[in-house]
Backbone as XML, in Angstrom:
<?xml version="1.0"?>
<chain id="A" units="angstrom">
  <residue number="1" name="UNK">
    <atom name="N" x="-3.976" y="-8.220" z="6.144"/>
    <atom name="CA" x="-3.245" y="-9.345" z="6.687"/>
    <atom name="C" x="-1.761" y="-9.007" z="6.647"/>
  </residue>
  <residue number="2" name="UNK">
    <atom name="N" x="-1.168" y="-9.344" z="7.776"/>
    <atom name="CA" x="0.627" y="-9.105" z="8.114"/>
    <atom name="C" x="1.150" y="-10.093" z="7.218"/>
  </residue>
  <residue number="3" name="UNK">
    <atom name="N" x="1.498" y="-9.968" z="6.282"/>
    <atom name="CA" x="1.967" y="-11.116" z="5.820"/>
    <atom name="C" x="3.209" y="-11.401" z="6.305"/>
  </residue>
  <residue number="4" name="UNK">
    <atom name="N" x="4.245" y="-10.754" z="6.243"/>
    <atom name="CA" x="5.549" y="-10.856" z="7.133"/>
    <atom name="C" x="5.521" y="-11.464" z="8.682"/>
  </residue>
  <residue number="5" name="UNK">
    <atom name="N" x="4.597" y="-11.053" z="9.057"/>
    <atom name="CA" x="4.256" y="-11.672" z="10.919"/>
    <atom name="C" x="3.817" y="-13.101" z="10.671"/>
  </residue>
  <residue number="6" name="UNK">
    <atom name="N" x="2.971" y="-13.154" z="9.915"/>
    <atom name="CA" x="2.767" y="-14.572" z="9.236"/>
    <atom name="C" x="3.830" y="-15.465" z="8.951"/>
  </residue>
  <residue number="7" name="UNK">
    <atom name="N" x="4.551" y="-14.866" z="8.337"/>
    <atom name="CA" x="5.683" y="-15.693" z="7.755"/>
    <atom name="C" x="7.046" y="-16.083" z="8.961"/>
  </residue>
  <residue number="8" name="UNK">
    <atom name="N" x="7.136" y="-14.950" z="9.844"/>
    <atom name="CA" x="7.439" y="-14.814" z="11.067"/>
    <atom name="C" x="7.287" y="-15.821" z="11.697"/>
  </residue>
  <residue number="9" name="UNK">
    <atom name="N" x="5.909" y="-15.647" z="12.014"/>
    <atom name="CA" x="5.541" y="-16.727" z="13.068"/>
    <atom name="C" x="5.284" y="-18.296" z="12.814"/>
  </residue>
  <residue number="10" name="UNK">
    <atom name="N" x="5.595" y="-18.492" z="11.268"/>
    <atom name="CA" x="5.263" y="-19.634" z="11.202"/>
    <atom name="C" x="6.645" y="-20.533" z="11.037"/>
  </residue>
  <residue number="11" name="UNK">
    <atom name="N" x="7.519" y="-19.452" z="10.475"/>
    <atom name="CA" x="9.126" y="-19.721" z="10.507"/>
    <atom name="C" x="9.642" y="-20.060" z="12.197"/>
  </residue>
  <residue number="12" name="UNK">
    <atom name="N" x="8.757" y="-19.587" z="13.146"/>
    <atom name="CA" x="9.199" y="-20.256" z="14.135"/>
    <atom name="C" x="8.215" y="-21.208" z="15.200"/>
  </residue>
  <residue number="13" name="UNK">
    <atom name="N" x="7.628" y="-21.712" z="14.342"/>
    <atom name="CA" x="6.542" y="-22.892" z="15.242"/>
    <atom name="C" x="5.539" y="-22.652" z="15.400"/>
  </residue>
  <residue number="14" name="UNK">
    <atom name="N" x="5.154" y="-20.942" z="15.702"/>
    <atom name="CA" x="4.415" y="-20.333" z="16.654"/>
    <atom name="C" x="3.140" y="-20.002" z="16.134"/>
  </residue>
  <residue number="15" name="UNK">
    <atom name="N" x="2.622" y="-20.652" z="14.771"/>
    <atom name="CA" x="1.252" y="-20.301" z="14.258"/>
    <atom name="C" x="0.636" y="-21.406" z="15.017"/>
  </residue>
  <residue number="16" name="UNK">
    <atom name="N" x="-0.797" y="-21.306" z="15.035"/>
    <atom name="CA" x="-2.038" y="-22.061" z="15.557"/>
    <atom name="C" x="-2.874" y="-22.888" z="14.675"/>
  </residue>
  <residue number="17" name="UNK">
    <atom name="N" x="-3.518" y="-23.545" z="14.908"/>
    <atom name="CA" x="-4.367" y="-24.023" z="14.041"/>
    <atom name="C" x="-5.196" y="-22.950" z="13.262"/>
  </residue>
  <residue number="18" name="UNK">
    <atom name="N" x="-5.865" y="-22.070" z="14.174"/>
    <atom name="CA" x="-6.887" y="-20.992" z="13.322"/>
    <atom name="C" x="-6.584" y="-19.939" z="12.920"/>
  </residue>
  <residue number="19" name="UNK">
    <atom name="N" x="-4.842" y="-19.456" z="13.137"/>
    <atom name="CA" x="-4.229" y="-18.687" z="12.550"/>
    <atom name="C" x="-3.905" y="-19.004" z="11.285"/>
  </residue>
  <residue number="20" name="UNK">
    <atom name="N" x="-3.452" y="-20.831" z="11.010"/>
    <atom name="CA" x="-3.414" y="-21.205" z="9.688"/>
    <atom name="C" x="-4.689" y="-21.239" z="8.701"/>
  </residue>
  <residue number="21" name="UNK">
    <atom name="N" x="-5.770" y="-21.857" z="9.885"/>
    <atom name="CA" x="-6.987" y="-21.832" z="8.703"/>
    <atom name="C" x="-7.320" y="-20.503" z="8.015"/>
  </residue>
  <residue number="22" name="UNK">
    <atom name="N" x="-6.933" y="-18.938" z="8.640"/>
    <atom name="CA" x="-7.052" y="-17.936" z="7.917"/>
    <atom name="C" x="-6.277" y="-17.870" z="7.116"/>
  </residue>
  <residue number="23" name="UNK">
    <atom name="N" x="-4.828" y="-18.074" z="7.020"/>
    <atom name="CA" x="-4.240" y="-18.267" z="5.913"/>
    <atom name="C" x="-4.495" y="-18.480" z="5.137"/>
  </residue>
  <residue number="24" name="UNK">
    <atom name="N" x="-5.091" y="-19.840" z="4.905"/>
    <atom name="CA" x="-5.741" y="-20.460" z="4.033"/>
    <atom name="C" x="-6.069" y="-20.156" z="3.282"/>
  </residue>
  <residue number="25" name="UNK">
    <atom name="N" x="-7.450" y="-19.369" z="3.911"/>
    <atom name="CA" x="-8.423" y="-19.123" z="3.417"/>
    <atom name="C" x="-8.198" y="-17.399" z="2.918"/>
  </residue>
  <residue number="26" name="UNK">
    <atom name="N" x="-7.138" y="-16.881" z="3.182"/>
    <atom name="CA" x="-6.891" y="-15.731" z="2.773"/>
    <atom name="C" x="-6.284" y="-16.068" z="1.336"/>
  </residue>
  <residue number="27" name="UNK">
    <atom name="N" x="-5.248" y="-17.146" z="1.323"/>
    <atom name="CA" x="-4.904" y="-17.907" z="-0.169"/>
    <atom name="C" x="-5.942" y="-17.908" z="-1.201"/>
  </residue>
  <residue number="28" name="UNK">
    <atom name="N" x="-7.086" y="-18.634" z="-0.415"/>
    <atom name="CA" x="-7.744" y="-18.631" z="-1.451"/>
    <atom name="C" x="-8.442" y="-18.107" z="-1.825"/>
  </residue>
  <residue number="29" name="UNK">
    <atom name="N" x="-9.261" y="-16.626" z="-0.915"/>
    <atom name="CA" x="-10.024" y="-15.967" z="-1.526"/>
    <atom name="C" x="-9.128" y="-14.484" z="-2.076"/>
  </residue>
  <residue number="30" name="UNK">
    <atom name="N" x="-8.276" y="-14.749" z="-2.279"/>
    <atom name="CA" x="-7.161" y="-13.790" z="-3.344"/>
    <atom name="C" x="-6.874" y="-12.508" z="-1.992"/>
  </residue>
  <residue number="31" name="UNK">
    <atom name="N" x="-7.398" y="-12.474" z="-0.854"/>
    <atom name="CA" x="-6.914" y="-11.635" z="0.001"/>
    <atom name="C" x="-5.021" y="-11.622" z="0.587"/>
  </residue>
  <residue number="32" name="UNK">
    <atom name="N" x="-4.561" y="-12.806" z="0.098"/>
    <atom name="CA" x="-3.448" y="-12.772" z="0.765"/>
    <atom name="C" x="-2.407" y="-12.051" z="-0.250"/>
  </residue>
  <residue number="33" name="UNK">
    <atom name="N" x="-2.640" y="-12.436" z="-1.832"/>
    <atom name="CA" x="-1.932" y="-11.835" z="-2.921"/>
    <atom name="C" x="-2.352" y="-10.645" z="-2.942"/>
  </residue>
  <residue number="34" name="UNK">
    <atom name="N" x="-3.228" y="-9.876" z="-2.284"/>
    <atom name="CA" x="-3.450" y="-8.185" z="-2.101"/>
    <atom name="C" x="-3.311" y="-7.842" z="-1.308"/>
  </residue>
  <residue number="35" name="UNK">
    <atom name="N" x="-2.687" y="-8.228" z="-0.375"/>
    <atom name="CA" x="-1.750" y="-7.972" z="0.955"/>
    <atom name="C" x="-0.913" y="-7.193" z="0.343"/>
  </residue>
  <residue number="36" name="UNK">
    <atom name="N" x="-0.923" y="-5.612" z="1.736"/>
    <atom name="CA" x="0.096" y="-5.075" z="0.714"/>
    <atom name="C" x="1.181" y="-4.309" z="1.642"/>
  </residue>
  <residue number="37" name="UNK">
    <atom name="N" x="2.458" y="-3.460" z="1.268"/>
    <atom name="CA" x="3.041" y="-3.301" z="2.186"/>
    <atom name="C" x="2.808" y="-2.889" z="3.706"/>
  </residue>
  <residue number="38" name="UNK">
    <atom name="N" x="3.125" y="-2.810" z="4.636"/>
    <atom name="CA" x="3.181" y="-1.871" z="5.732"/>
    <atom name="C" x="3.888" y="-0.685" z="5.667"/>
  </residue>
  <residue number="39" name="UNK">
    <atom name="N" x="3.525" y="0.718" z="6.778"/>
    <atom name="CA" x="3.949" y="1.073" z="6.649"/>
    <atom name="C" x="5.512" y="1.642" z="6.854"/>
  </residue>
  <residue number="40" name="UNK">
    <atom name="N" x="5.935" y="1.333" z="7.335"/>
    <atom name="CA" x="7.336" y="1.248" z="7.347"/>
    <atom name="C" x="8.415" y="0.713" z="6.203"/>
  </residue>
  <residue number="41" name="UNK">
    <atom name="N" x="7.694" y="-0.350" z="5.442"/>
    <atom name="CA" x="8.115" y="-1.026" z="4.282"/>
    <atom name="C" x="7.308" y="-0.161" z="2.959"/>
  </residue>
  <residue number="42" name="UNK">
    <atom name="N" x="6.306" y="0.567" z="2.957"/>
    <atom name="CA" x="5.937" y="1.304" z="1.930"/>
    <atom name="C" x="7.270" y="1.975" z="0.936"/>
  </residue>
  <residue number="43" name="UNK">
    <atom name="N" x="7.400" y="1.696" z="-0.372"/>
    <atom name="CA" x="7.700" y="2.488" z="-1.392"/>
    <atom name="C" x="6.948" y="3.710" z="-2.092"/>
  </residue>
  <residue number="44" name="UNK">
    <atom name="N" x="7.694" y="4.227" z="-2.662"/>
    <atom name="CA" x="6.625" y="4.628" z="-3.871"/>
    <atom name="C" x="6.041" y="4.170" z="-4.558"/>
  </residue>
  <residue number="45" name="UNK">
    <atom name="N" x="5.495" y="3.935" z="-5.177"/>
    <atom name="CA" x="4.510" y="3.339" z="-6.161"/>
    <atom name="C" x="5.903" y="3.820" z="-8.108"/>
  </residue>
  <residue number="46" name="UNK">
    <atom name="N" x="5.865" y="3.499" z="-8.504"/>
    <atom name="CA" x="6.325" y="3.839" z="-10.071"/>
    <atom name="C" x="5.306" y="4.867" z="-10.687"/>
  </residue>
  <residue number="47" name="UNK">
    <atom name="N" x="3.968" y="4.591" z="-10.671"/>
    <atom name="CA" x="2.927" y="5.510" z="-10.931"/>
    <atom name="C" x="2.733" y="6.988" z="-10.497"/>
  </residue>
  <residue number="48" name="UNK">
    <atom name="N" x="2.904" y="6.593" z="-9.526"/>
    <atom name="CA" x="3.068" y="8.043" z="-8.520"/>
    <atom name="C" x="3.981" y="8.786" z="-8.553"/>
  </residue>
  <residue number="49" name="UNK">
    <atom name="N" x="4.994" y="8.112" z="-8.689"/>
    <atom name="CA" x="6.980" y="8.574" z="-8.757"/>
    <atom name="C" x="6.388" y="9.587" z="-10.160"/>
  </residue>
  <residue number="50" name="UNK">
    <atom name="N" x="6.080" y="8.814" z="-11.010"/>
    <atom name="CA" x="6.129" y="9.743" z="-12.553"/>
    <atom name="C" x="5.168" y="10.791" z="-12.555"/>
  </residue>
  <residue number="51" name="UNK">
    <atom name="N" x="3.461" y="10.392" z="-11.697"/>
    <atom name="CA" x="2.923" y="11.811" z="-11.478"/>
    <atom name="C" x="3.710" y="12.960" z="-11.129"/>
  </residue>
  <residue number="52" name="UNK">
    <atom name="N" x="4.385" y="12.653" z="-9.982"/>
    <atom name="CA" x="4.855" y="13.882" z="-8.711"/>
    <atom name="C" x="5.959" y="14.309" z="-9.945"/>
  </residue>
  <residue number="53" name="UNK">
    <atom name="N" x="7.039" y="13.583" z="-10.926"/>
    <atom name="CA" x="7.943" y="13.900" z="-11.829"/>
    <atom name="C" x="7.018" y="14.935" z="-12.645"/>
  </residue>
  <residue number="54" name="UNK">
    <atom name="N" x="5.856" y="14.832" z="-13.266"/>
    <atom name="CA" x="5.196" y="15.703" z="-14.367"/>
    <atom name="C" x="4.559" y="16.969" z="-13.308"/>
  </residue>
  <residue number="55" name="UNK">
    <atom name="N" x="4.531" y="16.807" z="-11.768"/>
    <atom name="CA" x="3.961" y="17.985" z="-11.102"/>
    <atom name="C" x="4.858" y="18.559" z="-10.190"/>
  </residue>
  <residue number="56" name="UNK">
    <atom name="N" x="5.620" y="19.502" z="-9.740"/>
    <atom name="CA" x="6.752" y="19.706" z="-9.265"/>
    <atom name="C" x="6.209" y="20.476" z="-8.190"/>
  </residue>
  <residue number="57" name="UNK">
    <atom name="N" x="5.140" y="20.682" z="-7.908"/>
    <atom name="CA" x="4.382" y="21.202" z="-6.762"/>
    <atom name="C" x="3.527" y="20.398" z="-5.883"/>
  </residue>
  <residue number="58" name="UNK">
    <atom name="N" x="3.552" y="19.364" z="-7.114"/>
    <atom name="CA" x="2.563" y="18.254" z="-5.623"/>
    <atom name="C" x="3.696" y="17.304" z="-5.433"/>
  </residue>
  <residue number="59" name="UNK">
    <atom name="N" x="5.191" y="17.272" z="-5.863"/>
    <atom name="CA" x="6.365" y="16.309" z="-5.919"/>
    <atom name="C" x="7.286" y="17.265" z="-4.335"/>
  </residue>
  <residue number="60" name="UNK">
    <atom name="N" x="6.755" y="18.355" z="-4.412"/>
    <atom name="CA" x="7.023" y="19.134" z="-3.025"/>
    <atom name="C" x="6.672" y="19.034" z="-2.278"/>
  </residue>
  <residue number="61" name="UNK">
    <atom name="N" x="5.259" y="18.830" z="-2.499"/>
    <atom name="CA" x="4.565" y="18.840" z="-1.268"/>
    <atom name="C" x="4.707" y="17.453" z="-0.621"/>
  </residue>
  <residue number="62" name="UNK">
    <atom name="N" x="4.787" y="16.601" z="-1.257"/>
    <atom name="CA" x="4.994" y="15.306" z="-1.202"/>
    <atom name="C" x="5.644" y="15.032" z="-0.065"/>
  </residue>
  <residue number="63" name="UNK">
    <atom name="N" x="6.870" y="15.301" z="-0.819"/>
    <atom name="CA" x="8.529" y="15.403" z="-0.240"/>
    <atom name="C" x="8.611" y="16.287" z="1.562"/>
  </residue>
  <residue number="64" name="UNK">
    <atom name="N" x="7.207" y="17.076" z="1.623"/>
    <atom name="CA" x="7.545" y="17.779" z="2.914"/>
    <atom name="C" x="6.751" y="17.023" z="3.987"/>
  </residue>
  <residue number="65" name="UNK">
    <atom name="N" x="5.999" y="15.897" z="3.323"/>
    <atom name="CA" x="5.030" y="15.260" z="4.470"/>
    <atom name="C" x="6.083" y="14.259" z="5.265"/>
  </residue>
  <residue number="66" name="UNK">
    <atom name="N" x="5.391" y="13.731" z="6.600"/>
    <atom name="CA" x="6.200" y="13.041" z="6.847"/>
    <atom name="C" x="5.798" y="11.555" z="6.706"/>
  </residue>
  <residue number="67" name="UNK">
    <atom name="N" x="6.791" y="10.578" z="7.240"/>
    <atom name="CA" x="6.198" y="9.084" z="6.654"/>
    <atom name="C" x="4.354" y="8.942" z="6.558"/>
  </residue>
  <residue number="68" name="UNK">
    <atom name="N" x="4.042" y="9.018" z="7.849"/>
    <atom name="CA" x="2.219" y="8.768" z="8.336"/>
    <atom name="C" x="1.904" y="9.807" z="6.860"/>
  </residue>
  <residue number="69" name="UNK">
    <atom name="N" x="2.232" y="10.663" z="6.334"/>
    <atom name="CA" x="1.475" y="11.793" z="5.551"/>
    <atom name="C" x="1.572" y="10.821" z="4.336"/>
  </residue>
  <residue number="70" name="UNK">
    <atom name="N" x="2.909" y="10.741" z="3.737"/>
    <atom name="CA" x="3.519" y="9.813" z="2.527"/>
    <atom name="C" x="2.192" y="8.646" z="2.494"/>
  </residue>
  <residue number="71" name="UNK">
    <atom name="N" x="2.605" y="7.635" z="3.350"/>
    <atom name="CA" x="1.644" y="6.373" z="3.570"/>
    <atom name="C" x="-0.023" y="6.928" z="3.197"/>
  </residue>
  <residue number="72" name="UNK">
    <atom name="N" x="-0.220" y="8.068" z="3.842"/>
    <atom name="CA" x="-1.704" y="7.966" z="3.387"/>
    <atom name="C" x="-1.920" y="8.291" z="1.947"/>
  </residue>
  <residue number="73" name="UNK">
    <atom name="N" x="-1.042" y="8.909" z="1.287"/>
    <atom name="CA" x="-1.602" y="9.206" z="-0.243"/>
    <atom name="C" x="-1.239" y="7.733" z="-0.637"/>
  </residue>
  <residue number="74" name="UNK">
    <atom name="N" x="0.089" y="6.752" z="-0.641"/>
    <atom name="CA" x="0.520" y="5.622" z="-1.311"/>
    <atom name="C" x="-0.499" y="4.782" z="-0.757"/>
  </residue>
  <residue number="75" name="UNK">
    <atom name="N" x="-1.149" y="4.461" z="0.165"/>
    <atom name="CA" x="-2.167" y="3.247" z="0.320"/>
    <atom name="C" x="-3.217" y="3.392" z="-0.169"/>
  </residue>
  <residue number="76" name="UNK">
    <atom name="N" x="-3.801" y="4.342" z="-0.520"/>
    <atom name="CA" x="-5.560" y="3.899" z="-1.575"/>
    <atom name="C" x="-4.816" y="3.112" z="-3.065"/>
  </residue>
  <residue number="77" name="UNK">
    <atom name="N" x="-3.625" y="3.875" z="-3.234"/>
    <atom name="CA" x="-3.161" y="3.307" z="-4.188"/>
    <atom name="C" x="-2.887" y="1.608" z="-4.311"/>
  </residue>
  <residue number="78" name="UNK">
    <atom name="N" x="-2.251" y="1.378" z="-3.690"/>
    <atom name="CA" x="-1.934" y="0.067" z="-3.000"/>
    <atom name="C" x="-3.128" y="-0.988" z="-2.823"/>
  </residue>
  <residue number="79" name="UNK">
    <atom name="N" x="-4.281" y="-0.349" z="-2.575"/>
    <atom name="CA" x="-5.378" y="-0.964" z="-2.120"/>
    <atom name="C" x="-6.462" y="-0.870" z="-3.442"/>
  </residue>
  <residue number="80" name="UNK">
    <atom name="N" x="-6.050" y="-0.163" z="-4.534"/>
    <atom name="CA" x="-7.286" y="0.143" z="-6.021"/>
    <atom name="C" x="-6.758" y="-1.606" z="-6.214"/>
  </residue>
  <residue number="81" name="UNK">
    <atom name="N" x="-8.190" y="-1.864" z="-6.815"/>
    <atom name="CA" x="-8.485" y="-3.001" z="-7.149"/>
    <atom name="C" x="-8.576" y="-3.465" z="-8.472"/>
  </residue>
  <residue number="82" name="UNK">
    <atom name="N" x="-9.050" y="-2.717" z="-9.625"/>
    <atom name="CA" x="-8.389" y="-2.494" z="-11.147"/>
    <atom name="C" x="-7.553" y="-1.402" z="-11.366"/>
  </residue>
  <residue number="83" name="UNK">
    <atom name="N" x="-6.839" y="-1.310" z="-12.624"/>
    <atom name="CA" x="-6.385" y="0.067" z="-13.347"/>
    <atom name="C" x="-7.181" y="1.270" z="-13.584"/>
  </residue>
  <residue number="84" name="UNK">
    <atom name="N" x="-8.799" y="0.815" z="-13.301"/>
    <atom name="CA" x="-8.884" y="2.275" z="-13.649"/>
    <atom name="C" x="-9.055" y="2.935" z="-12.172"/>
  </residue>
  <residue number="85" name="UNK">
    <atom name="N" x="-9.633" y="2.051" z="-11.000"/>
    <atom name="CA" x="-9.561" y="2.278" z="-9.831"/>
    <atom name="C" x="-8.665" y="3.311" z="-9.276"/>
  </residue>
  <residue number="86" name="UNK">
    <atom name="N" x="-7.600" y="2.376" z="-9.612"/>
    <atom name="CA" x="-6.162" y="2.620" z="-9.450"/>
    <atom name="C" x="-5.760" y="4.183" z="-10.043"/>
  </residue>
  <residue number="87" name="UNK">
    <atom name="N" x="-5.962" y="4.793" z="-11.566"/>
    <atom name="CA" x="-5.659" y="5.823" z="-12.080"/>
    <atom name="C" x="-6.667" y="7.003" z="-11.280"/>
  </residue>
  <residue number="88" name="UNK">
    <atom name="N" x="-7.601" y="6.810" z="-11.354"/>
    <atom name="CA" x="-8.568" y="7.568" z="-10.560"/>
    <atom name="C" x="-8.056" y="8.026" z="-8.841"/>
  </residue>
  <residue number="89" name="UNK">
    <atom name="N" x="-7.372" y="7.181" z="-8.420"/>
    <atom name="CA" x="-6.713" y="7.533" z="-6.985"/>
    <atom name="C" x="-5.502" y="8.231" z="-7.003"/>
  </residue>
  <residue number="90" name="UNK">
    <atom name="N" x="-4.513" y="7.813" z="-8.209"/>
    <atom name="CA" x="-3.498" y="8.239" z="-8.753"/>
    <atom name="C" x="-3.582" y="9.668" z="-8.709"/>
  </residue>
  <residue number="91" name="UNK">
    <atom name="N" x="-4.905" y="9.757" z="-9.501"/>
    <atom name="CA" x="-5.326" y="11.511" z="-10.208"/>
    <atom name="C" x="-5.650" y="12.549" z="-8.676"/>
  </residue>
  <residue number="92" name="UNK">
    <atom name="N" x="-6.400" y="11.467" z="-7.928"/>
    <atom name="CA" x="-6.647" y="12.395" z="-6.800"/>
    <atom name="C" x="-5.761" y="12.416" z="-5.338"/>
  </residue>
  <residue number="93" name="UNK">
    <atom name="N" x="-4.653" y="11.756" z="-5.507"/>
    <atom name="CA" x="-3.575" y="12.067" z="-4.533"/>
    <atom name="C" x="-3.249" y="12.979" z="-5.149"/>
  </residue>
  <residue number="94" name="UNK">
    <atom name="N" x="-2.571" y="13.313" z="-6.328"/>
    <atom name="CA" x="-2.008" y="14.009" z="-6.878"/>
    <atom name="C" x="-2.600" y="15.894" z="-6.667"/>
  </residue>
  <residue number="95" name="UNK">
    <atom name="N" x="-4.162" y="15.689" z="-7.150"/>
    <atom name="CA" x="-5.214" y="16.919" z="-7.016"/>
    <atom name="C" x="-5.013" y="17.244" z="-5.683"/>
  </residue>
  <residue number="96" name="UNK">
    <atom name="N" x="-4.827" y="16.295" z="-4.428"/>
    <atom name="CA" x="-4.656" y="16.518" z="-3.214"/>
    <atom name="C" x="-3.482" y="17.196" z="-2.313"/>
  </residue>
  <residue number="97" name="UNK">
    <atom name="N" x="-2.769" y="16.624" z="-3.802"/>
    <atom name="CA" x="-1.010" y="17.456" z="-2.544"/>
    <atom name="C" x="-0.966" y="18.589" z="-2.964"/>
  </residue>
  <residue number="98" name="UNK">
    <atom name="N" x="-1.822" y="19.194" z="-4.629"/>
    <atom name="CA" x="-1.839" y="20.495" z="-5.098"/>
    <atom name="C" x="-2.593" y="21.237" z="-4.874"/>
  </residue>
  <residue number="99" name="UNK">
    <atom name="N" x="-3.513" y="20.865" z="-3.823"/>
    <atom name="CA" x="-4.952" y="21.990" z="-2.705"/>
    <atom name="C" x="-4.082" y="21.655" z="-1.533"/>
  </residue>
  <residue number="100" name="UNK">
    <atom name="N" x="-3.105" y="21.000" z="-0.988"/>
    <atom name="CA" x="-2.781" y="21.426" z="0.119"/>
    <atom name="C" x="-3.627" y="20.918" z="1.026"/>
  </residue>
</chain>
């Protein structure tokens, strides 16, 4: 879910009735609070920042992808659903920028 286009469009009149009822219902089934950046608005992650800091070869390789490359290792991240989810994706972006 866009959450920004959302917020967009509702800041100017222009949502619908069944554009709101997904809202809604994205509120409430916890999909809207796991809405997560786009890519253009993607950061690093803090997690990741300190992997690529302890690996200076996958912090290269990193560094040589371009945005579309970046975005695909930072969104599984973005998208793990517990901590350990989350560390486990961590571990294998990381395994990933160091096979190249």
């Amino acid at each position: 879910m866009n959450v920004e286009r959302v917020e967009a469009l509702t800041a100017a009149g222009r949502m619908r009735p069944p554009g709101l009822a997904e809202v809604a219902a994205a509120r409430a089934d916890g999909r809207w609070a796991a809405a997560y950046a786009a890519q253009r608005e993607a950061v690093v992650p803090p997690d990741l920042a300190e992997a690529l800091a302890a690996r200076p070869e996958a912090a290269a390789r990193f560094e040589a992808l371009g945005r579309t490359g970046r975005y695909r290792v930072v969104l599984p991240l973005l998208k793990a659903r517990t901590p350990a989810g989350r560390a486990a994706r961590l571990e294998r972006a990381v395994l990933g920028l160091l096979d190249g």
